[in-house]
TIKE-167733 format. One record per residue (C-alpha): residue number from 1; residue in one letter; chain; x, y, z. Coordinates in nm, 2 decimals. Each point is the difference from the previous one (the first is absolute). Layout:
% TIKE-167733
> pos_code_unit_xx_yy_zz
> NUM_A_A_X_Y_Z
...
***
This chain:
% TIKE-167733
> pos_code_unit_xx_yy_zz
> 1_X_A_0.00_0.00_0.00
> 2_X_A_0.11_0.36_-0.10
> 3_X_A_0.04_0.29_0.25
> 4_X_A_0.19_0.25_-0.22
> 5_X_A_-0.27_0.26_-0.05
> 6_X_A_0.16_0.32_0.07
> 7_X_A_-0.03_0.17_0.38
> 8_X_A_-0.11_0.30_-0.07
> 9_X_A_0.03_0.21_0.34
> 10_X_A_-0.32_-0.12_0.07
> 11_X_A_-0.18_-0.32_-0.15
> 12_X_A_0.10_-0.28_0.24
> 13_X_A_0.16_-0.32_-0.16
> 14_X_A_0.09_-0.34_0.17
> 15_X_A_0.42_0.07_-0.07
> 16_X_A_-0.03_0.31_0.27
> 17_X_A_0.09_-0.09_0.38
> 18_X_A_-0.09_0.22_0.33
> 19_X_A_-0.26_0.15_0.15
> 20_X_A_-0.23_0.06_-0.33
> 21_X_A_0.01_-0.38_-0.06
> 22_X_A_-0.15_-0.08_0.33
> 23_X_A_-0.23_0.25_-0.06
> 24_X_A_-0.14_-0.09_-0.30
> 25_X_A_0.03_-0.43_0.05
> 26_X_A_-0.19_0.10_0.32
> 27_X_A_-0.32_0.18_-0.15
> 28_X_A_-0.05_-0.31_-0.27
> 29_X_A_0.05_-0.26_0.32
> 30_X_A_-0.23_0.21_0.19
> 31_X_A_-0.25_0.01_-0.29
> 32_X_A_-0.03_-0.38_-0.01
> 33_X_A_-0.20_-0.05_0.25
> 34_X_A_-0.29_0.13_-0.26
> 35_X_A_0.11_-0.12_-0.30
> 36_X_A_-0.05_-0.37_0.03
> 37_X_A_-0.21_-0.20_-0.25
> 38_X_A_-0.07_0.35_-0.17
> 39_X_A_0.03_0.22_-0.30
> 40_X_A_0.21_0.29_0.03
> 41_X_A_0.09_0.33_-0.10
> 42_X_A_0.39_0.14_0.09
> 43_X_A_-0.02_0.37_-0.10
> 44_X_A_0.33_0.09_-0.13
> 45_X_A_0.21_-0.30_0.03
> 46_X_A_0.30_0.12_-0.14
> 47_X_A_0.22_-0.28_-0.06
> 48_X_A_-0.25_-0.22_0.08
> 49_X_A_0.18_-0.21_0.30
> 50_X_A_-0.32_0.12_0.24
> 51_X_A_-0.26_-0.13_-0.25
> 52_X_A_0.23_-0.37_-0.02
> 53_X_A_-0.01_-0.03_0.37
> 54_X_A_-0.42_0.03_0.04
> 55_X_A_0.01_-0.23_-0.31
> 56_X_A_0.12_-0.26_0.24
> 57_X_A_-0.35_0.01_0.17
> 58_X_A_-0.24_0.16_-0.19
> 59_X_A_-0.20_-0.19_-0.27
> 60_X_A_0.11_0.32_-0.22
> 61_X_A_0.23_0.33_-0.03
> 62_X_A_-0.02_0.28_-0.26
> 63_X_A_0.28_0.24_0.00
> 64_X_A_-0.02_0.32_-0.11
> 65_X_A_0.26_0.27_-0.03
> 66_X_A_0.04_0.32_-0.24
> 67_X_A_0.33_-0.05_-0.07
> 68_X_A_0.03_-0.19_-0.34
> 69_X_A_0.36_-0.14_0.08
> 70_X_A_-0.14_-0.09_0.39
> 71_X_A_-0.28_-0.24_-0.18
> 72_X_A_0.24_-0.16_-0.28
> 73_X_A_0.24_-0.07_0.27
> 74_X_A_-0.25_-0.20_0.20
> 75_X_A_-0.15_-0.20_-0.30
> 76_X_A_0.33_-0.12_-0.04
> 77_X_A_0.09_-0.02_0.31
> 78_X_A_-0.31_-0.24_0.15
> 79_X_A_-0.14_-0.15_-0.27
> 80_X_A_0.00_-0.34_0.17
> 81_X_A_-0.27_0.08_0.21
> 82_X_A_-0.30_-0.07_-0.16
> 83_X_A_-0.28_0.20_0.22
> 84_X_A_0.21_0.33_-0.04
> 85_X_A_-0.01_0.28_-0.26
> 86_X_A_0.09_0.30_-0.04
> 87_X_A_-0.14_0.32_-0.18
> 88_X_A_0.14_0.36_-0.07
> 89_X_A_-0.29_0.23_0.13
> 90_X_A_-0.01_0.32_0.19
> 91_X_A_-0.10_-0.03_0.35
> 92_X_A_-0.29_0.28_-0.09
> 93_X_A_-0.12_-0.23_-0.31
> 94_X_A_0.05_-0.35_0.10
> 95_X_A_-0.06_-0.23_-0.31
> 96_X_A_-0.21_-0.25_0.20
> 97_X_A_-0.36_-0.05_-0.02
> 98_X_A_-0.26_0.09_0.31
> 99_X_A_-0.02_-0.25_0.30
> 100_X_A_0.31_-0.18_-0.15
> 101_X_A_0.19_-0.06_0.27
> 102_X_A_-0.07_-0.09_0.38
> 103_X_A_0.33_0.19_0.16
> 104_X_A_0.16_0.27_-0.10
> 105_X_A_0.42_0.11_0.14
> 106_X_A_0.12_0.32_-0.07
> 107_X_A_0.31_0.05_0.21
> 108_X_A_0.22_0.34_-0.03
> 109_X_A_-0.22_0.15_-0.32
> 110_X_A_-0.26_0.24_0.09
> 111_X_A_0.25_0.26_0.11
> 112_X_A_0.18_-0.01_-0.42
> 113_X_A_-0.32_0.15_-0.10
> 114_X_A_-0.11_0.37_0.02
> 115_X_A_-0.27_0.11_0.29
> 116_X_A_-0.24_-0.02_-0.25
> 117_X_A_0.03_-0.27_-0.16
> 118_X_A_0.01_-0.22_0.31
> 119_X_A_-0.40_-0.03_0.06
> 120_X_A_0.01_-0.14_-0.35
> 121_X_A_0.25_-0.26_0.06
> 122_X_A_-0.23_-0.15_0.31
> 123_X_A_-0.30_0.03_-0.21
> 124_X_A_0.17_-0.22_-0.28
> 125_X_A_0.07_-0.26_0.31
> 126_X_A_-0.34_0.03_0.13
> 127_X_A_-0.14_-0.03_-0.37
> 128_X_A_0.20_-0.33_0.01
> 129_X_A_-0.05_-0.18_0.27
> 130_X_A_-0.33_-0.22_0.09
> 131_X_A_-0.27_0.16_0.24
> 132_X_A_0.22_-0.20_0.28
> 133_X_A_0.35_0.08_-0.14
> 134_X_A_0.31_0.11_0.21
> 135_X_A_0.26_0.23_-0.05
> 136_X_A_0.30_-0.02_0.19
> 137_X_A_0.24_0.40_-0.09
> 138_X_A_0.27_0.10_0.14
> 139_X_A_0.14_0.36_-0.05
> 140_X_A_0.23_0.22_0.18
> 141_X_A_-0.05_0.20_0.34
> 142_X_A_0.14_0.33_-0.08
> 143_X_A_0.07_0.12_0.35
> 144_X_A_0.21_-0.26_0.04
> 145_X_A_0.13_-0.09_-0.35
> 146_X_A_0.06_0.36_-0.15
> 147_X_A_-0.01_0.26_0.26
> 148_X_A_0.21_-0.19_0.29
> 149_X_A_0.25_-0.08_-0.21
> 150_X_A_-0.02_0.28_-0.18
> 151_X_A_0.04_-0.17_-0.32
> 152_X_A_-0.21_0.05_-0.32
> 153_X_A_-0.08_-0.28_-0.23
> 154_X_A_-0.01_0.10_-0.37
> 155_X_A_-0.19_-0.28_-0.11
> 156_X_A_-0.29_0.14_0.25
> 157_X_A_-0.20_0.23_-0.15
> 158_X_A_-0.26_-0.02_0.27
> 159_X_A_0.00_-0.19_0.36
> 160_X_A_-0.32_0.04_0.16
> 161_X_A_-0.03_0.02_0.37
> 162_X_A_-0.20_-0.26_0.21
> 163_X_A_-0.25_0.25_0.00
> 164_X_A_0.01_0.02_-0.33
> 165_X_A_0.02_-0.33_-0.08
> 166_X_A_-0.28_-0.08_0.27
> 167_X_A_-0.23_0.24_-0.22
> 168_X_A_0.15_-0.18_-0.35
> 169_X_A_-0.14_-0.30_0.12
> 170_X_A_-0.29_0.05_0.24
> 171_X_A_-0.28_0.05_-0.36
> 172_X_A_0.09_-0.30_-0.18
> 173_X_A_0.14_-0.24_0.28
> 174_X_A_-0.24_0.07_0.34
> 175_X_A_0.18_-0.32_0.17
> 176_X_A_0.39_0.09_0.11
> 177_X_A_0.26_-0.14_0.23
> 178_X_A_0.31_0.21_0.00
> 179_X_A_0.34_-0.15_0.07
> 180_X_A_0.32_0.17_0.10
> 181_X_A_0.34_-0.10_-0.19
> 182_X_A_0.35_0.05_0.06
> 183_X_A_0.31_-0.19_0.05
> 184_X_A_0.05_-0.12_0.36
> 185_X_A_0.34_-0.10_0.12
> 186_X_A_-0.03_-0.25_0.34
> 187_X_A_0.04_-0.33_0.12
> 188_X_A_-0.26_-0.28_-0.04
> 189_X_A_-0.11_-0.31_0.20
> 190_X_A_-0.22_-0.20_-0.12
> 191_X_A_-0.17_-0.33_0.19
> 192_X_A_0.06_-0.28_-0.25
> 193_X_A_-0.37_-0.13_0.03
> 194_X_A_-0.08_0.30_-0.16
> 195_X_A_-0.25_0.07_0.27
> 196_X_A_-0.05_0.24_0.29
> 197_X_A_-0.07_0.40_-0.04
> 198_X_A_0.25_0.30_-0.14
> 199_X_A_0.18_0.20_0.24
> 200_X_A_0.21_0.29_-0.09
> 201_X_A_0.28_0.20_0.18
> 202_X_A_0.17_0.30_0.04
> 203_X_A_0.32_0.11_0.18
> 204_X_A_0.37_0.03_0.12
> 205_X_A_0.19_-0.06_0.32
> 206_X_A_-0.16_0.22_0.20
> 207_X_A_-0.37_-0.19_-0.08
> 208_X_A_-0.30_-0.16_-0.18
> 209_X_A_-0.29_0.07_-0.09
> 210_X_A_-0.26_-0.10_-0.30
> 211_X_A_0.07_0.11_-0.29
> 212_X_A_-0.16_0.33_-0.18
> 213_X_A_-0.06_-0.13_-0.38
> 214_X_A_0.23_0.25_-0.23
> 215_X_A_-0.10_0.27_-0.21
> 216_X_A_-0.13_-0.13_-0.33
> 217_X_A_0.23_0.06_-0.27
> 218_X_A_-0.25_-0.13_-0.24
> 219_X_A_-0.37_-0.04_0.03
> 220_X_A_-0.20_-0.32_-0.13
> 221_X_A_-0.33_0.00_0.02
> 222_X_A_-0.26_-0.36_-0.06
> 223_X_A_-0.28_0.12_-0.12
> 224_X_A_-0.34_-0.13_-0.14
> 225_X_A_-0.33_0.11_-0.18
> 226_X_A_-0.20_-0.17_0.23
> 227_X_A_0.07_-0.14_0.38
> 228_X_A_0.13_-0.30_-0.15
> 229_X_A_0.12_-0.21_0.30
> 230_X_A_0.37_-0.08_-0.14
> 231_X_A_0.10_0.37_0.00
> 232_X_A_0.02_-0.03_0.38
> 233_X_A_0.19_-0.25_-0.01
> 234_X_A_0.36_0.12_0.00
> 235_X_A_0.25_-0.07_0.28
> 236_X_A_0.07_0.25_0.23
> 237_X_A_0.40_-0.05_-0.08
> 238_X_A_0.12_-0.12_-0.27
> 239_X_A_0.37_-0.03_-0.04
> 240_X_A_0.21_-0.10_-0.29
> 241_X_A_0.37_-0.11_-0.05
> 242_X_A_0.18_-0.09_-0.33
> 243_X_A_0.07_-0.38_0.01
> 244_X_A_0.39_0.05_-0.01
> 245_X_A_0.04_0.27_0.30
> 246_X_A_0.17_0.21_-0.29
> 247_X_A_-0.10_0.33_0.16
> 248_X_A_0.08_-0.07_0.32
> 249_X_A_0.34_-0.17_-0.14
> 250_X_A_0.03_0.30_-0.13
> 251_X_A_-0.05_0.18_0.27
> 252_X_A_0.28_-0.23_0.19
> 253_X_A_0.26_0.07_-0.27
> 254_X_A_-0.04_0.35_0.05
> 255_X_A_0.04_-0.03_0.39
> 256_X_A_0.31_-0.20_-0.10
> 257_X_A_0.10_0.26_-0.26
> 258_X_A_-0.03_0.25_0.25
> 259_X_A_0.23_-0.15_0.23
> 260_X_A_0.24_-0.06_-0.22
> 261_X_A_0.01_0.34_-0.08
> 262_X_A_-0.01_0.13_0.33
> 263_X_A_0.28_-0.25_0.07
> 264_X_A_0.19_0.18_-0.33
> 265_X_A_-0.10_0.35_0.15
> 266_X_A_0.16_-0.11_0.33
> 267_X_A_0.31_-0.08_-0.21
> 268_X_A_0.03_0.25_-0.20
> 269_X_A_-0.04_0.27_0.27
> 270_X_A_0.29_-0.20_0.23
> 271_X_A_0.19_0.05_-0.37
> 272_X_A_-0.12_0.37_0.01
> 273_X_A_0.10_0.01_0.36
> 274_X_A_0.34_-0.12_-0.07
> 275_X_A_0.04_0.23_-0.31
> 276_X_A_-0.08_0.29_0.16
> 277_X_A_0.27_-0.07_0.28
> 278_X_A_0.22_-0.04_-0.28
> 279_X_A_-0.08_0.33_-0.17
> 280_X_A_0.00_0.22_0.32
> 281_X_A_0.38_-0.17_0.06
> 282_X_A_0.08_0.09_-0.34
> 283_X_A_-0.21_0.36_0.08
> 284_X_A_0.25_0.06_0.28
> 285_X_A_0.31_-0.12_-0.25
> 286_X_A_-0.15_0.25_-0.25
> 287_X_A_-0.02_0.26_0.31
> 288_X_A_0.33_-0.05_0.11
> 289_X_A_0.15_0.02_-0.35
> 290_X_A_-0.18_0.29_-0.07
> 291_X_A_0.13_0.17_0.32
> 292_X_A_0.39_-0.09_-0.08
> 293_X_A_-0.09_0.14_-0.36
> 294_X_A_-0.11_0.32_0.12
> 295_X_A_0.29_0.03_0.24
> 296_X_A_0.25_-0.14_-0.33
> 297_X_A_-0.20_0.30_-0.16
> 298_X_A_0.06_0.25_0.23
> 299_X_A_0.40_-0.10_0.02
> 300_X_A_0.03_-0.03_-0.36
> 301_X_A_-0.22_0.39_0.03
> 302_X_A_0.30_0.11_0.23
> 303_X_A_0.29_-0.15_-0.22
> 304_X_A_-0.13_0.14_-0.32
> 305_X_A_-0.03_0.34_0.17
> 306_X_A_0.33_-0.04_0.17
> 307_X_A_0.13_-0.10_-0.29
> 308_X_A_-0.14_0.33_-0.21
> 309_X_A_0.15_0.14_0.27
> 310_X_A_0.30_-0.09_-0.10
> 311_X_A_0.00_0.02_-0.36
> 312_X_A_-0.13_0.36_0.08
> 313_X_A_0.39_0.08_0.24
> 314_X_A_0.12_-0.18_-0.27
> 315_X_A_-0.06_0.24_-0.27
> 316_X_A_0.06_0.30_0.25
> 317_X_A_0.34_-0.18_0.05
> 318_X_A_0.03_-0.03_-0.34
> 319_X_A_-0.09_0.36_-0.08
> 320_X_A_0.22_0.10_0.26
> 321_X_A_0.31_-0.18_-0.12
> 322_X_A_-0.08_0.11_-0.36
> 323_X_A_0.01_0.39_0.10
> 324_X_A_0.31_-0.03_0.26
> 325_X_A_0.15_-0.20_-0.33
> 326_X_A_-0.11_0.31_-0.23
> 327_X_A_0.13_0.21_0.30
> 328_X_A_0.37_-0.22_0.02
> 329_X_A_-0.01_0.09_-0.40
> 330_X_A_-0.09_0.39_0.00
> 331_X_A_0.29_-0.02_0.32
> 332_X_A_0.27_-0.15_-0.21
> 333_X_A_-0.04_0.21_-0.27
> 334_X_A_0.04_0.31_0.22
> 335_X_A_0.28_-0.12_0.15
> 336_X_A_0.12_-0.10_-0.35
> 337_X_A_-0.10_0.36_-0.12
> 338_X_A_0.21_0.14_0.31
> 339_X_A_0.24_-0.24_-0.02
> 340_X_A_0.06_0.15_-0.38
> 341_X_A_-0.05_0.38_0.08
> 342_X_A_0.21_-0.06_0.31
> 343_X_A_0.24_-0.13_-0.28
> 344_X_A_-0.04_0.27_-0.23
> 345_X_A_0.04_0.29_0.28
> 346_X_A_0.29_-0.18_0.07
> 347_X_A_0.13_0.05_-0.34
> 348_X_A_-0.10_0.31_0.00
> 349_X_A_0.17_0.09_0.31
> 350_X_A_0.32_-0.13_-0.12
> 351_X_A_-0.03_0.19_-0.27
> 352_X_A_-0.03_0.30_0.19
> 353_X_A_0.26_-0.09_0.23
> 354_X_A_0.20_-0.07_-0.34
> 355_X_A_-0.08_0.36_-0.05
> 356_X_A_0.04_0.18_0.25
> 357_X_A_0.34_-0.20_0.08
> 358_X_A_0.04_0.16_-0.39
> 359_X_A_-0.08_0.34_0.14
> 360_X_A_0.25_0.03_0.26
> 361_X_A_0.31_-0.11_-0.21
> 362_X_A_0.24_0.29_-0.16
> 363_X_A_-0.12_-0.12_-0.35
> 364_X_A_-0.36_0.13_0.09
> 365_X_A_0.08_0.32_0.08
> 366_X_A_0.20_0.09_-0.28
> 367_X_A_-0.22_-0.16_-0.27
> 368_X_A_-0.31_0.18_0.18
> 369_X_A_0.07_0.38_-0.16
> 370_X_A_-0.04_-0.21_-0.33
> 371_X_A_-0.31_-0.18_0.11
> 372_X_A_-0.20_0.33_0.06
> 373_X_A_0.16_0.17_-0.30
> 374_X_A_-0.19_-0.27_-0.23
> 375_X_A_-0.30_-0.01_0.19
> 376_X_A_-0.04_0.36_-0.05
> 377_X_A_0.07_-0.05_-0.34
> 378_X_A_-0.29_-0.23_-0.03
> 379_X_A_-0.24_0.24_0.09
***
């Protein structure tokens, strides 16, 4: 058998595990209480797994879906059951003749259709069903499915409240037992007689007491055209498990995941622990460094000034030596320039001495009357 119909965020097939599969195996396993020996209706099957498991008792199931690929799929799919078929219809034009069936299901479809065209959905059912037909709907309970959750389902275009649903119902279906659905996680003892009354229990360490039924996440109401006796006959808790414990398996590998996660966080964070040790030593390595850097800084700040310094009396030296050199230079070549009048006066003062020395011989005087005789001359 074939379950590869497409999920598409919100048609249920058999392949999906968790909470919405106990949901929706529980509403066709509470519906059988109804459906045996009888013709029925399931509104919107879908993939048609729902209408297979009333065919197991009923003497006959029609499915009917809108979705063309939803009723191909289950023609194919459970074609070896010979008291099921399936029909593409709209759930506000059902292609079924009047008083055709004896029950009708319609679980999780009334709130896809718009406010308005909800009282024509239940008319179609009504229209149906024989004068002592039963319908057994589910739908949603927005307080607790929308608004507490705060979550908004796009496939939804309407969920009525069970006010409003109480009113959808009351003119066409005057006979109504209202159920409360929602998961329910506990433990269960059970006398294996299968006798004895139902007790149920709430509490913790600190105490027990019975238990408050929960919320409903879902309502699902039983309800007839007349006060047929069967629609009172439902249990007053009905509880379902899937045969393999596969949500509650998977509930224990996620406890187990968990731990093992927990036991990874715990190692991780001892690693963490231990790195960060490791970078605060190497912080206070970095910290020191940086602290013999800046005082490395501030010495080589003090060399390369002293050393400026020095370059700076260098080149006063240097200027110093170079004009006291110039100076040395300019002083030698007065002493040379002395040194060469001092030679020259010295000449010259020989020469005088020559000449006076001249002057005071005999010779002088008598060649001096001749000496003024041709100067005069000159003149």
């Amino acid at each position: 058998m074939s379950h590869d119909l497409e999920f598409t965020g919100e048609r249920f097939v058999p392949s999906l595990a968790g909470e919405i599969a106990h949901e929706h195996w529980h509403r066709y396993a509470f519906a059988r209480r109804w459906i045996e020996g009888k013709r029925v209706l399931d509104v919107a099957c879908g993939e048609g797994y729902g209408s297979a498991l009333l065919s197991q008792l009923a003497v006959h199931v029609t499915g009917v879906d809108i979705a063309e690929d939803a009723v191909a799929h289950a023609r194919a799919s459970y074609a070896a059951r010979p008291n099921l078929r399936f029909e593409r219809g709209s759930a506000t034009a059902l292609p079924l003749a009047d008083a055709s069936v004896d029950v009708a299901v319609s679980f999780e479809t009334i709130e896809h259709l718009a406010g308005a065209d909800q009282p024509r959905m239940l008319a179609e059912i009504a229209r149906v069903l024989t004068a002592d037909g039963v319908l057994v709907l589910s739908a949603p309970n927005p307080v607790e499915y929308s608004q507490a959750r705060n979550y908004s389902n796009p496939f939804h275009l309407h969920e009525p409240t069970r006010d409003e649903l109480e009113a959808l119902l009351a003119p066409l279906f005057p006979v109504r037992h209202w159920y409360a659905q929602r998961r329910y996680f506990g433990s269960a003892i059970w006398n294996e007689r299968r006798e004895g009354t139902l007790e149920a229990w709430s509490g913790d360490s600190a105490g027990v007491e019975p238990a408050v039924p929960p919320v409903a996440m879902y309502f699902v109401v039983v309800a007839a055209r007349d006060r047929a006796p069967q629609v009172a006959g439902g249990s007053g808790v009905s509880l379902f498990c899937d045969r393999n414990d596969t949500e509650l398996r998977r509930l224990d590998a996620q406890g187990a995941e968990v731990i093992r996660l927990d036991r990874l966080l715990g190692e991780r964070d001892a690693a963490l622990d231990q790195q960060t040790a490791h970078i605060r030593h190497l912080e206070d390595i970095a910290a020191y460094r940086e602290r013999i850097v800046v005082e490395r800084d501030a010495q080589l700040t003090a060399l390369i000034q002293a050393h400026e310094q020095l370059t700076s009396d260098r080149g006063e030296v240097q200027r110093a030596r170079d004009q006291a050199v110039q100076d040395l230079a300019s002083a030698r070549q007065g002493v040379d320039a002395l040194r060469t009048e001092g030679e020259r006066l010295e000449r010259a003062l020989a020469a005088q001495e020559r000449i006076i020395a001249y002057r005071q011989s005999a010779r002088w005087w008598l060649a001096l009357p001749w000496l003024r005789i041709k100067l005069w001359w000159r003149k």
